[in-house]
C-alpha positions as a Python dict, from the first residue, in 0.01 Angstrom:
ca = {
    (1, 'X'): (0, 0, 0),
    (2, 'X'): (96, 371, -61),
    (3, 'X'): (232, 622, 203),
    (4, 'X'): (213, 915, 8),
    (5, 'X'): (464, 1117, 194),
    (6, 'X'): (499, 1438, -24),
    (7, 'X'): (300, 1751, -140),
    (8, 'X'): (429, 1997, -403),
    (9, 'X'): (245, 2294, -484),
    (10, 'X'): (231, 2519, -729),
    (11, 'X'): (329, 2916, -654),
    (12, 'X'): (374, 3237, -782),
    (13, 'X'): (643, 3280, -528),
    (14, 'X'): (782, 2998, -284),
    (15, 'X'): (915, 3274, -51),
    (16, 'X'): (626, 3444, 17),
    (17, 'X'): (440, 3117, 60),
    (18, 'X'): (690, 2985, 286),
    (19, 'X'): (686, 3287, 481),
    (20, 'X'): (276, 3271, 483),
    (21, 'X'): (253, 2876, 597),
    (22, 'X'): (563, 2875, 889),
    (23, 'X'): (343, 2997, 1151),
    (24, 'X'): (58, 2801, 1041),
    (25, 'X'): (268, 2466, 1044),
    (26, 'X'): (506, 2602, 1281),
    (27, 'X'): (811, 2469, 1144),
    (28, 'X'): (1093, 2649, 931),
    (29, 'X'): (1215, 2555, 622),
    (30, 'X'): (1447, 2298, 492),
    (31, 'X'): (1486, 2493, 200),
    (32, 'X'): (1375, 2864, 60),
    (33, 'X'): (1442, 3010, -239),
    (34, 'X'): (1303, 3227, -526),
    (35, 'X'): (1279, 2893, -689),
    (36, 'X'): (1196, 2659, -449),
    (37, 'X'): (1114, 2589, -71),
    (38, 'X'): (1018, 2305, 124),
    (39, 'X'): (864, 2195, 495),
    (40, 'X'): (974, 1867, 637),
    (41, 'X'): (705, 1784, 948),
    (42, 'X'): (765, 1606, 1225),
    (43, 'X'): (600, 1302, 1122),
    (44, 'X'): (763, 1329, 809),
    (45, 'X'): (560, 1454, 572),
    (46, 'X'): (727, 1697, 315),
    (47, 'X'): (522, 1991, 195),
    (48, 'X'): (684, 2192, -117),
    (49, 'X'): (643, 2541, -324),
    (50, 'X'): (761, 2543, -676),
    (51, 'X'): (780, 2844, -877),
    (52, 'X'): (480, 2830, -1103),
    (53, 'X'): (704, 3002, -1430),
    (54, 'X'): (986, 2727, -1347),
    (55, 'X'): (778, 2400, -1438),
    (56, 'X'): (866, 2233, -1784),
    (57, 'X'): (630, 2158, -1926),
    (58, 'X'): (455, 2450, -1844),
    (59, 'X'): (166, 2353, -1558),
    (60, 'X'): (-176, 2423, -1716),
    (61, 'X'): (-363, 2402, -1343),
    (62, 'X'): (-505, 2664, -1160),
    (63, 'X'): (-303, 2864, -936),
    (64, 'X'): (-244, 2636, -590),
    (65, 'X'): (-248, 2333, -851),
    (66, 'X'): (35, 2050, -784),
    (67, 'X'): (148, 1720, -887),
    (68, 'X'): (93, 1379, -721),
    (69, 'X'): (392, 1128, -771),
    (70, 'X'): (407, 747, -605),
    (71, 'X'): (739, 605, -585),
    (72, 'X'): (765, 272, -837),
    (73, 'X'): (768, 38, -557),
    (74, 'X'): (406, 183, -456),
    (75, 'X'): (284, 125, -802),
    (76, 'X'): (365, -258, -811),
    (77, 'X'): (127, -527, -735),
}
Protein backbone atom coordinates (compact mmCIF):
# COMPACT_ATOMS: atom_id res chain seq x y z
CA UNK A 1 0.00 0.00 0.00
CA UNK A 2 0.96 3.71 -0.61
CA UNK A 3 2.32 6.22 2.03
CA UNK A 4 2.13 9.15 0.08
CA UNK A 5 4.64 11.17 1.94
CA UNK A 6 4.99 14.38 -0.24
CA UNK A 7 3.00 17.51 -1.40
CA UNK A 8 4.29 19.97 -4.03
CA UNK A 9 2.45 22.94 -4.84
CA UNK A 10 2.31 25.19 -7.29
CA UNK A 11 3.29 29.16 -6.54
CA UNK A 12 3.74 32.37 -7.82
CA UNK A 13 6.43 32.80 -5.28
CA UNK A 14 7.82 29.98 -2.84
CA UNK A 15 9.15 32.74 -0.51
CA UNK A 16 6.26 34.44 0.17
CA UNK A 17 4.40 31.17 0.60
CA UNK A 18 6.90 29.85 2.86
CA UNK A 19 6.86 32.87 4.81
CA UNK A 20 2.76 32.71 4.83
CA UNK A 21 2.53 28.76 5.97
CA UNK A 22 5.63 28.75 8.89
CA UNK A 23 3.43 29.97 11.51
CA UNK A 24 0.58 28.01 10.41
CA UNK A 25 2.68 24.66 10.44
CA UNK A 26 5.06 26.02 12.81
CA UNK A 27 8.11 24.69 11.44
CA UNK A 28 10.93 26.49 9.31
CA UNK A 29 12.15 25.55 6.22
CA UNK A 30 14.47 22.98 4.92
CA UNK A 31 14.86 24.93 2.00
CA UNK A 32 13.75 28.64 0.60
CA UNK A 33 14.42 30.10 -2.39
CA UNK A 34 13.03 32.27 -5.26
CA UNK A 35 12.79 28.93 -6.89
CA UNK A 36 11.96 26.59 -4.49
CA UNK A 37 11.14 25.89 -0.71
CA UNK A 38 10.18 23.05 1.24
CA UNK A 39 8.64 21.95 4.95
CA UNK A 40 9.74 18.67 6.37
CA UNK A 41 7.05 17.84 9.48
CA UNK A 42 7.65 16.06 12.25
CA UNK A 43 6.00 13.02 11.22
CA UNK A 44 7.63 13.29 8.09
CA UNK A 45 5.60 14.54 5.72
CA UNK A 46 7.27 16.97 3.15
CA UNK A 47 5.22 19.91 1.95
CA UNK A 48 6.84 21.92 -1.17
CA UNK A 49 6.43 25.41 -3.24
CA UNK A 50 7.61 25.43 -6.76
CA UNK A 51 7.80 28.44 -8.77
CA UNK A 52 4.80 28.30 -11.03
CA UNK A 53 7.04 30.02 -14.30
CA UNK A 54 9.86 27.27 -13.47
CA UNK A 55 7.78 24.00 -14.38
CA UNK A 56 8.66 22.33 -17.84
CA UNK A 57 6.30 21.58 -19.26
CA UNK A 58 4.55 24.50 -18.44
CA UNK A 59 1.66 23.53 -15.58
CA UNK A 60 -1.76 24.23 -17.16
CA UNK A 61 -3.63 24.02 -13.43
CA UNK A 62 -5.05 26.64 -11.60
CA UNK A 63 -3.03 28.64 -9.36
CA UNK A 64 -2.44 26.36 -5.90
CA UNK A 65 -2.48 23.33 -8.51
CA UNK A 66 0.35 20.50 -7.84
CA UNK A 67 1.48 17.20 -8.87
CA UNK A 68 0.93 13.79 -7.21
CA UNK A 69 3.92 11.28 -7.71
CA UNK A 70 4.07 7.47 -6.05
CA UNK A 71 7.39 6.05 -5.85
CA UNK A 72 7.65 2.72 -8.37
CA UNK A 73 7.68 0.38 -5.57
CA UNK A 74 4.06 1.83 -4.56
CA UNK A 75 2.84 1.25 -8.02
CA UNK A 76 3.65 -2.58 -8.11
CA UNK A 77 1.27 -5.27 -7.35
Amino acid sequence: MANPNFVLLYVADPIRSADFYEPILKAKPVEKSPGYSMFVLDGGLKIGFWKRDDIQPKAEGAPGSGSSCLPKRAMRR
